[in-house]
C-alpha positions in Angstrom: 59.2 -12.3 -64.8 57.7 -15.6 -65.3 56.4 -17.8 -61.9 58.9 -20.2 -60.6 55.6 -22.2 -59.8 54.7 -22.4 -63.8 57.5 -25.1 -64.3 55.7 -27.6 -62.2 52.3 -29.2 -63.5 49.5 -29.6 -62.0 49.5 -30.6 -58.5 49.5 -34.5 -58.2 51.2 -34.9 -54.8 48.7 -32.4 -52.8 47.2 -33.4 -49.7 44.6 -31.6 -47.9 43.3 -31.2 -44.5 39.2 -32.0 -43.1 39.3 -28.4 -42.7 40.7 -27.6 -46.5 38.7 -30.6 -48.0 35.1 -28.9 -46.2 36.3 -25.5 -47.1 36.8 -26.9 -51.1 33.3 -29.0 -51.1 31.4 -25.8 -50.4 33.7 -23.7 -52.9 32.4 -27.0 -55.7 28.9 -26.7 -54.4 28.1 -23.9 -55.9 27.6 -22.5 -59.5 29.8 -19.2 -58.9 32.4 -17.5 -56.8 31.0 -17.7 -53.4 31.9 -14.7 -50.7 34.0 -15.3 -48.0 31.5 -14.6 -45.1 29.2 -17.3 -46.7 31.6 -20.1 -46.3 31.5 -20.6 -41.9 27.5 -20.9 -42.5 28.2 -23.6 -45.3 31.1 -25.7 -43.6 30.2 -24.8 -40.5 33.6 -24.0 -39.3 34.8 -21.1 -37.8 35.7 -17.6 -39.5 39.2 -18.2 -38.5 39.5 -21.5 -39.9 38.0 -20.7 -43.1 40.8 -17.9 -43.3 43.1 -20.4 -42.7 42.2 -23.3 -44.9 41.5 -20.9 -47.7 44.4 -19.3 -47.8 46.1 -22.9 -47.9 43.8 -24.1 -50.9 44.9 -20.6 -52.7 48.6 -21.5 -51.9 47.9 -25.1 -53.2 46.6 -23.6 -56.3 43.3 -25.5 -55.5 41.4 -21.8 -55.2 41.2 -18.4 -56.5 40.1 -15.4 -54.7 38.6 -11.9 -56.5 39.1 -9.1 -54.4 36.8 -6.2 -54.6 37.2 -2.8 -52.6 34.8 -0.9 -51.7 34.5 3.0 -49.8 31.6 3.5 -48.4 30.4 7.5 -47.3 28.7 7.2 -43.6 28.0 9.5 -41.1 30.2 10.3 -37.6 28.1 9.9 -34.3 28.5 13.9 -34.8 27.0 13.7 -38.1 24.2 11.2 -36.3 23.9 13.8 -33.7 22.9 17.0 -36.8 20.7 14.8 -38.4 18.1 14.6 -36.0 18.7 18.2 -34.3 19.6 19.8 -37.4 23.0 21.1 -38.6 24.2 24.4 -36.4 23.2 26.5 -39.6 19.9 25.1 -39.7 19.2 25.4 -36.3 20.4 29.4 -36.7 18.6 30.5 -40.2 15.6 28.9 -38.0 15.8 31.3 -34.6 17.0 34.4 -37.0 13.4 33.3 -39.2 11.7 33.1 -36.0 12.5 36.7 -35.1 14.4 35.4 -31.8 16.6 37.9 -29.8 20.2 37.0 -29.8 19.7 34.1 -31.9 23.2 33.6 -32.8 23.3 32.3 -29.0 21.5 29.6 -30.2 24.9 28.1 -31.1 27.6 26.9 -28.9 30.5 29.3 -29.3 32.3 26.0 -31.5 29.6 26.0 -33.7 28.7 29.4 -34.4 31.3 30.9 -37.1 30.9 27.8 -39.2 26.9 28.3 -39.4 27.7 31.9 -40.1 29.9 31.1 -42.9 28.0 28.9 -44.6 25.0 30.8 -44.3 26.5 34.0 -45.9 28.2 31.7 -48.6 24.5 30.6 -49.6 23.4 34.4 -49.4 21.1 33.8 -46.3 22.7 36.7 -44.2 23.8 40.4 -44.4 27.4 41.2 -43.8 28.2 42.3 -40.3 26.4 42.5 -37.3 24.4 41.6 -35.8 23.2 39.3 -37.6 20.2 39.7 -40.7 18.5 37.5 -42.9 18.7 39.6 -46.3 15.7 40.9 -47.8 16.3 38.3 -50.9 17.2 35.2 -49.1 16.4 32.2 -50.4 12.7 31.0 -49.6 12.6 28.6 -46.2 11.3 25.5 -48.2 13.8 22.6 -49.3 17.3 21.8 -47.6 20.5 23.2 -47.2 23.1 21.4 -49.5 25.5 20.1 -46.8 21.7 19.1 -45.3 20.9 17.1 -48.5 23.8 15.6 -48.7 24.3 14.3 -45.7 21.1 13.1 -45.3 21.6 11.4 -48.8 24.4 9.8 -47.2 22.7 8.1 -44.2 20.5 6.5 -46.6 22.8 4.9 -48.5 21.9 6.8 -51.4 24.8 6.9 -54.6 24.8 10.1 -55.5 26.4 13.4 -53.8 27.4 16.5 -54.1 31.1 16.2 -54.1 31.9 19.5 -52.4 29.5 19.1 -49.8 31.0 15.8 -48.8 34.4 17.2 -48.5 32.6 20.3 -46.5 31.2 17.7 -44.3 34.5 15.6 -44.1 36.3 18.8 -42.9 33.6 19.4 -40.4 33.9 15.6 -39.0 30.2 14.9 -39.8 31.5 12.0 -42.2 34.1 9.8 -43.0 34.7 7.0 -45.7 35.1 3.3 -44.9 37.6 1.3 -47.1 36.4 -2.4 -47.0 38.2 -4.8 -48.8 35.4 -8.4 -49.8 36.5 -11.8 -51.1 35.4 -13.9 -53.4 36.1 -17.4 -53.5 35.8 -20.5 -56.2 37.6 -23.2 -57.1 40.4 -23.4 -59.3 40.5 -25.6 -62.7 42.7 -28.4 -60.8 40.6 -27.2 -58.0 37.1 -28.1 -59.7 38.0 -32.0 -60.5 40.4 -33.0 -57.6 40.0 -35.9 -56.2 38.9 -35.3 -52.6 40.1 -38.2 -50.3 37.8 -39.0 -47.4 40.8 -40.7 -45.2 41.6 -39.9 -42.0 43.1 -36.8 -40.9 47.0 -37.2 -41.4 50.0 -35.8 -39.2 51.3 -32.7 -40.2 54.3 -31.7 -38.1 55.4 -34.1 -35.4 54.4 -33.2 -31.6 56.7 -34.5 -28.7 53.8 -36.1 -27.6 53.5 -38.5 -30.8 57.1 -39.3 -30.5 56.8 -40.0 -26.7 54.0 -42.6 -27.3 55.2 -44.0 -30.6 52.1 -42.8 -32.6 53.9 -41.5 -34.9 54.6 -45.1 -35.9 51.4 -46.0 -36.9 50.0 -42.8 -38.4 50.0 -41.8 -42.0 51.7 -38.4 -42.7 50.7 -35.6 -44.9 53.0 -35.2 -47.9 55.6 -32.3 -48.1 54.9 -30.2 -50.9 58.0 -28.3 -52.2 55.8 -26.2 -54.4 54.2 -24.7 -51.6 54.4 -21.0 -50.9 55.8 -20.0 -47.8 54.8 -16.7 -45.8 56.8 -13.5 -46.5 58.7 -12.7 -43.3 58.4 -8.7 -43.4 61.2 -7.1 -41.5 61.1 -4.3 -38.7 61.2 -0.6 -40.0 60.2 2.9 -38.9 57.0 4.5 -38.8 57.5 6.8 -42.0 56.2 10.0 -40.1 58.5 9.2 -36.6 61.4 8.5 -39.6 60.9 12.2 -41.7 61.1 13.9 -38.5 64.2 12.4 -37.1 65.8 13.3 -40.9 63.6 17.1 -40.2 66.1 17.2 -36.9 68.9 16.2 -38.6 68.7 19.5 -40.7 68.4 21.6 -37.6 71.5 20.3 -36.3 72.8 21.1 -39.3 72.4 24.5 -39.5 73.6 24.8 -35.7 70.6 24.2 -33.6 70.6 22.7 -30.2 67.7 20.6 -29.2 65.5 21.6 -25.8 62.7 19.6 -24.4 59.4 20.5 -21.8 57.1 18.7 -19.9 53.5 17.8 -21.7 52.0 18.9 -18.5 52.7 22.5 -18.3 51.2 25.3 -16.3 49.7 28.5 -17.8 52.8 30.5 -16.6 54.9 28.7 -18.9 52.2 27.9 -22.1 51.0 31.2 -21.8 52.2 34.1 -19.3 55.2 34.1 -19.8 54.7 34.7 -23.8 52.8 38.2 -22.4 49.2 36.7 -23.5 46.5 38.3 -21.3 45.1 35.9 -18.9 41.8 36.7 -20.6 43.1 36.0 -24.0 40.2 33.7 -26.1 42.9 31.1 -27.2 43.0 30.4 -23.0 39.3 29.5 -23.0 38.3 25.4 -22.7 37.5 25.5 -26.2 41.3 25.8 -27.0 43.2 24.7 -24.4 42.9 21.4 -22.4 42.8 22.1 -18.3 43.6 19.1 -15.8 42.1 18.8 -12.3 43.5 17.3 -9.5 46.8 18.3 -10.9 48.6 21.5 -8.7 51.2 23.9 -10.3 53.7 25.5 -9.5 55.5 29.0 -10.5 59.0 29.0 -10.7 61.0 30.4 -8.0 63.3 33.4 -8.1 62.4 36.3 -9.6 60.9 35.2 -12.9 57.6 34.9 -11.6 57.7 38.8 -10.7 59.2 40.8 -13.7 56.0 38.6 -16.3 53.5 39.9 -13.6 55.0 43.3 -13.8 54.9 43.4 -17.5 51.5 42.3 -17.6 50.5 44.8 -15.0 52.5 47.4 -17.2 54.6 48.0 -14.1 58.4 49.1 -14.6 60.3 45.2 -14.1 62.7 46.3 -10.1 65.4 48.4 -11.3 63.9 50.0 -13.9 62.4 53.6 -13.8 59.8 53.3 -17.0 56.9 50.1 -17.5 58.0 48.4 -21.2 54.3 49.1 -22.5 51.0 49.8 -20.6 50.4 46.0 -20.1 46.8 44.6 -20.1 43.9 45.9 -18.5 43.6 44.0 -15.3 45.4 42.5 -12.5 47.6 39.5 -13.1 46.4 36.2 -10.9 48.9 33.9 -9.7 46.6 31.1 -8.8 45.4 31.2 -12.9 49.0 31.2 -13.6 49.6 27.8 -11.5 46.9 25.7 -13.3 47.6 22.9 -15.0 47.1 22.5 -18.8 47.7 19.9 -21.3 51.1 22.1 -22.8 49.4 23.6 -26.5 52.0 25.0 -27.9 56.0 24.4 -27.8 56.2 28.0 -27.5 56.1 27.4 -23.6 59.6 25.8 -24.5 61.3 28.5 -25.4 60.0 30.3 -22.8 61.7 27.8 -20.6 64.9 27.5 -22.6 65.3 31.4 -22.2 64.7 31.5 -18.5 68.2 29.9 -18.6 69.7 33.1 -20.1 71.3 31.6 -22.7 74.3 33.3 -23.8 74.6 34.7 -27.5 74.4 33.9 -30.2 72.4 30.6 -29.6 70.0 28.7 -31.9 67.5 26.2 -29.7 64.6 23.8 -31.1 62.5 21.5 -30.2 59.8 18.8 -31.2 57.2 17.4 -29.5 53.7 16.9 -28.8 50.9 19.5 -28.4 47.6 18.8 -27.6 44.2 21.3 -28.5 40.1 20.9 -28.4 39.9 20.8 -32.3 37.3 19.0 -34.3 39.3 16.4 -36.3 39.3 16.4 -40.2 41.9 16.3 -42.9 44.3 18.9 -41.2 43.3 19.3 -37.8 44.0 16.4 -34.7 43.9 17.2 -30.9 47.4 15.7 -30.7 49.9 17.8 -33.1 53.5 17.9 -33.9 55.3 21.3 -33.6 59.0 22.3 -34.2 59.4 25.4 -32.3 63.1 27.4 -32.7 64.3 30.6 -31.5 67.6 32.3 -32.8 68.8 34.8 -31.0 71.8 37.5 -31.7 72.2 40.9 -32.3 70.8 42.1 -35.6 68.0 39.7 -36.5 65.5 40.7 -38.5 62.2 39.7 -39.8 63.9 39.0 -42.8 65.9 36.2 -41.7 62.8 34.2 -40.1 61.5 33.8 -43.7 65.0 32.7 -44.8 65.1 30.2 -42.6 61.3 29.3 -43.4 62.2 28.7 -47.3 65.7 27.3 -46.5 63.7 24.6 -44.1 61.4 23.9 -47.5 63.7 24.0 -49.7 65.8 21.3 -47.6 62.6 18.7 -47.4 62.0 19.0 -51.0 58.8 21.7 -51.0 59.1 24.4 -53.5 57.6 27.9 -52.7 56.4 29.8 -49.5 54.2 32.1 -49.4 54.3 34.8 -46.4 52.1 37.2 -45.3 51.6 39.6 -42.1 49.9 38.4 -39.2 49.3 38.8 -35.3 50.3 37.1 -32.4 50.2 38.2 -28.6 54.1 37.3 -28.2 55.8 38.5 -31.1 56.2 41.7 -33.9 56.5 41.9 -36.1 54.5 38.6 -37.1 54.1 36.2 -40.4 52.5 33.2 -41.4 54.1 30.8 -43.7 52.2 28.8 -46.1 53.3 25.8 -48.4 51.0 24.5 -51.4 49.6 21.2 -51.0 48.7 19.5 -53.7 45.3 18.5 -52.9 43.9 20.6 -49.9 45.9 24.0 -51.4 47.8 26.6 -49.7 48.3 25.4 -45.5 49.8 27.3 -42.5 52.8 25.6 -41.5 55.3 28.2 -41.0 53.9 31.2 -38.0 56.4 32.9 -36.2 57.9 36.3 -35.6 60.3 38.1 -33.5 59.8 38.0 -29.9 58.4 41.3 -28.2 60.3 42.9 -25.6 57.7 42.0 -23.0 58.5 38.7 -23.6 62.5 38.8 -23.3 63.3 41.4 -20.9 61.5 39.5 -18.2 63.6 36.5 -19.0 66.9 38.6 -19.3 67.4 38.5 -22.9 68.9 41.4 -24.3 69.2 40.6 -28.1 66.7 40.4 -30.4 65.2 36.7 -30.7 63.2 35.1 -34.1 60.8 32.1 -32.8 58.4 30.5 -35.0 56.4 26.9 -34.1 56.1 24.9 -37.1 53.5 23.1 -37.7 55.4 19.8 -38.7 53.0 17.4 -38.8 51.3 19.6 -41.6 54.8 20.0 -42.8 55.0 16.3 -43.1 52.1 15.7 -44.9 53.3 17.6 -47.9 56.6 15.9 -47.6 54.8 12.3 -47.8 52.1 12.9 -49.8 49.2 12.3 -47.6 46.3 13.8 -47.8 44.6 13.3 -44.3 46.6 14.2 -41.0 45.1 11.4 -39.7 46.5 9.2 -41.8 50.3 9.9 -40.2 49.4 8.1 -37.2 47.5 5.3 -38.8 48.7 0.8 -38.2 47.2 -0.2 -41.4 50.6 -2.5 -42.2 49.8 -3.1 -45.7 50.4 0.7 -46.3 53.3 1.0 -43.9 55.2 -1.8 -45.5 55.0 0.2 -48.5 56.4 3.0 -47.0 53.3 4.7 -47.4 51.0 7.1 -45.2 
């Protein structure tokens, strides 16, 4: 479609501004397009009226702009932080080199798997443990690739492995920096304007020029119909807070009922509860986020009792036999009153069947959950999960994966895969995973049917599937969007696009 603007000719009627007219003598001054930091030295204006004045010339069709983007690789403070002590698999193929006992202690427990693995990847180590160089490991000169390559990166330099960088991006050592430089010059009708060196003229009338008549004696600017006027963008949703309100539509849909929990939670209800051992790794600081200053409570009545009886693999009061043998130590209230940052909805359901909910029900819920992880493309320390339970007699393990592929199938994603897998609160357990189309296969369906250690405590007598999608993974196959970062991103110019 042709420009309404093309059926006028060249602007004859155009009056600029001292700022525009400065702005447009430094654009003629020079022999080329001139970039857009250079132009507040030249006209020694501000940044913000250069932006301004510009803009105005480019709307006047007295300037054009060329707009180059550029991503740029640079290092995280973290990645600052292994350049000068050495990546955590550097540091450990140099105390296993060294002959030092317990050298994979040289690592902070966050650290140490991922040196492992790269270093048996690159044939440094022997399988198992402990840990051993193998006889035909690579020689000790030279870097590591990730090494290389990051360092290549701090200096600017063009080329890297690609691999390596997305290793590094994954691992939060990196990131890349969109910039977006102008270009400025003057237009044709730009380059031979006449530039008047009047006064400057009145633009829009002030109360205070009508009160004292100046208006009567200044000269105005003329009105230029052909002028473009800004694009007023209307209000919309955030398109991640918008797929999950149409995510909980289909829930309702199939009968659910939504249920809601605090964000500060104790470890009765985020973990005990769900029988995990109060020595379980997942409760360690490297997973979970503790609060101080912040005292818990257990819930009253007898709740509190029949989980510390099933952890101590006593019979629950009225019983005769223990439901299993329980774990191997003694359960501690005062660990079960400490306040967490809640890291799994799980510790919903947990509350939802405290209310002994008759059967059947179906109960979900979506919220916020918050872990230590190291950020990259599908890990953040605040996550979206949509945990569920259905509960009624006769289901199976069966219908948890139904409900996984009818979910998919719902928000447009094709297959599931499934395969066995362990967790402390239900059995049998799966994992659900969807294909993404640029980081692969990704866990976004876990769940399982809840153990008896879990439900009897609660007074559930009929079997109960759970799971606690992962939605904001979910989500990002759904959109299209490659980073989970990029879900809670305020760049408007992608948001008014409807894009993430």
């Amino acid at each position: 479609m042709p420009d309404p603007t093309d059926e006028f000719p060249a602007p004859n009627t155009v009056d600029l501004s001292p700022l525009e007219t400065a702005v447009l003598k430094v654009l003629r001054s020079r022999t080329g397009p001139v970039a857009e930091e250079e132009v507040p030295r030249a006209s020694g204006l501000s940044p913000e009226e250069v932006r301004g004045s510009l803009q105005r010339l480019r709307s006047k069709r007295l300037a054009v702009v060329e707009e180059i983007h550029e991503a740029t690789l640079r290092p995280t403070p973290r990645g600052e932080s292994a350049l000068s002590q050495g990546l955590p698999e550097r540091r450990l193929l140099d105390a296993l080199r060294s002959q030092r006992a317990e050298a994979e202690e040289a690592l902070p427990e966050e650290e140490r798997s991922a040196a492992i693995g790269n270093l048996r990847r690159l044939g440094y180590l022997e399988p198992g443990m402990p840990l051993r160089l193998r006889p035909d490991a690579p020689p000790g000169e030279g870097e590591l690739p990730q090494e290389a390559t990051l360092r290549r990166i701090a200096q600017g330099t063009a080329a890297h492995d690609v691999a390596s960088v997305r290793a590094l991006e994954r691992r939060g050592l990196v990131r890349t920096d969109h910039i977006t430089r102008r270009r400025w010059a003057p237009s044709e009708v730009g380059a031979t304007w006449p530039i008047e060196e009047a006064g400057e003229r009145i633009g829009p009338l002030r109360g205070e020029m009508l009160a004292s008549g100046a208006w009567k004696t200044g000269s105005f600017r003329p009105y230029d119909v052909r002028a473009e006027v800004p694009f007023v963008f209307g209000a919309r949703p955030h398109p991640y807070p918008s797929w999950l309100e149409e995510f909980e539509e289909i829930l309702i849909g199939l009968g659910f009922e939504q249920a809601e929990g605090p964000l500060v939670e104790t470890e009765f209800w985020n973990a005990d509860v769900l029988f995990m051992p109060q020595d379980h790794p997942s409760r360690s600081i490297h997973d979970v986020l503790h609060l101080t200053g912040i005292e818990g409570r257990l819930p009253e009545g007898p709740v509190a009792d029949r989980v510390a009886a099933v952890h101590e693999g006593r019979p629950l009061p009225g019983a005769t036999k223990p439901l299993s043998l329980g774990w191997t130590h003694s359960y501690d209230p005062r660990i079960a009153a400490r306040s967490v940052l809640r890291s799994q909805t799980t510790a919903v359901s947990g509350r939802y069947l405290a209310r002994a909910p008759e059967p059947p029900f179906r109960m979900y819920s979506i919220d916020r959950n918050f872990r230590f992880e190291a950020l990259d493309a599908s890990h953040h320390i605040e996550f979206g999960q949509c945990e569920g339970v259905v509960g009624q007699e006769g289901i199976s393990i069966r219908h948890l994966i139904g409900i996984f592929q009818s979910l998919a199938k719902a928000i447009g994603i094709g297959e599931v895969r499934v395969r066995p897998s362990y967790f402390p609160f239900t059995e049998p357990s799966v994992e659900g995973y969807v294909k993404h189309p640029r980081l692969g296969w990704i866990e976004v369906f876990p769940g399982g049917l809840f153990r008896p250690e879990v439900l009897r405590p609660l007074g559930i007598e009929v079997p109960v599937a759970a799971w606690g999608i992962g939605v904001t993974r979910l989500a990002m196959v759904a959109l299209g969007c490659n980073d989970i970062r990029e879900l809670f991103q305020d760049d408007l110019g992608r948001l008014r696009d409807g894009r993430v």
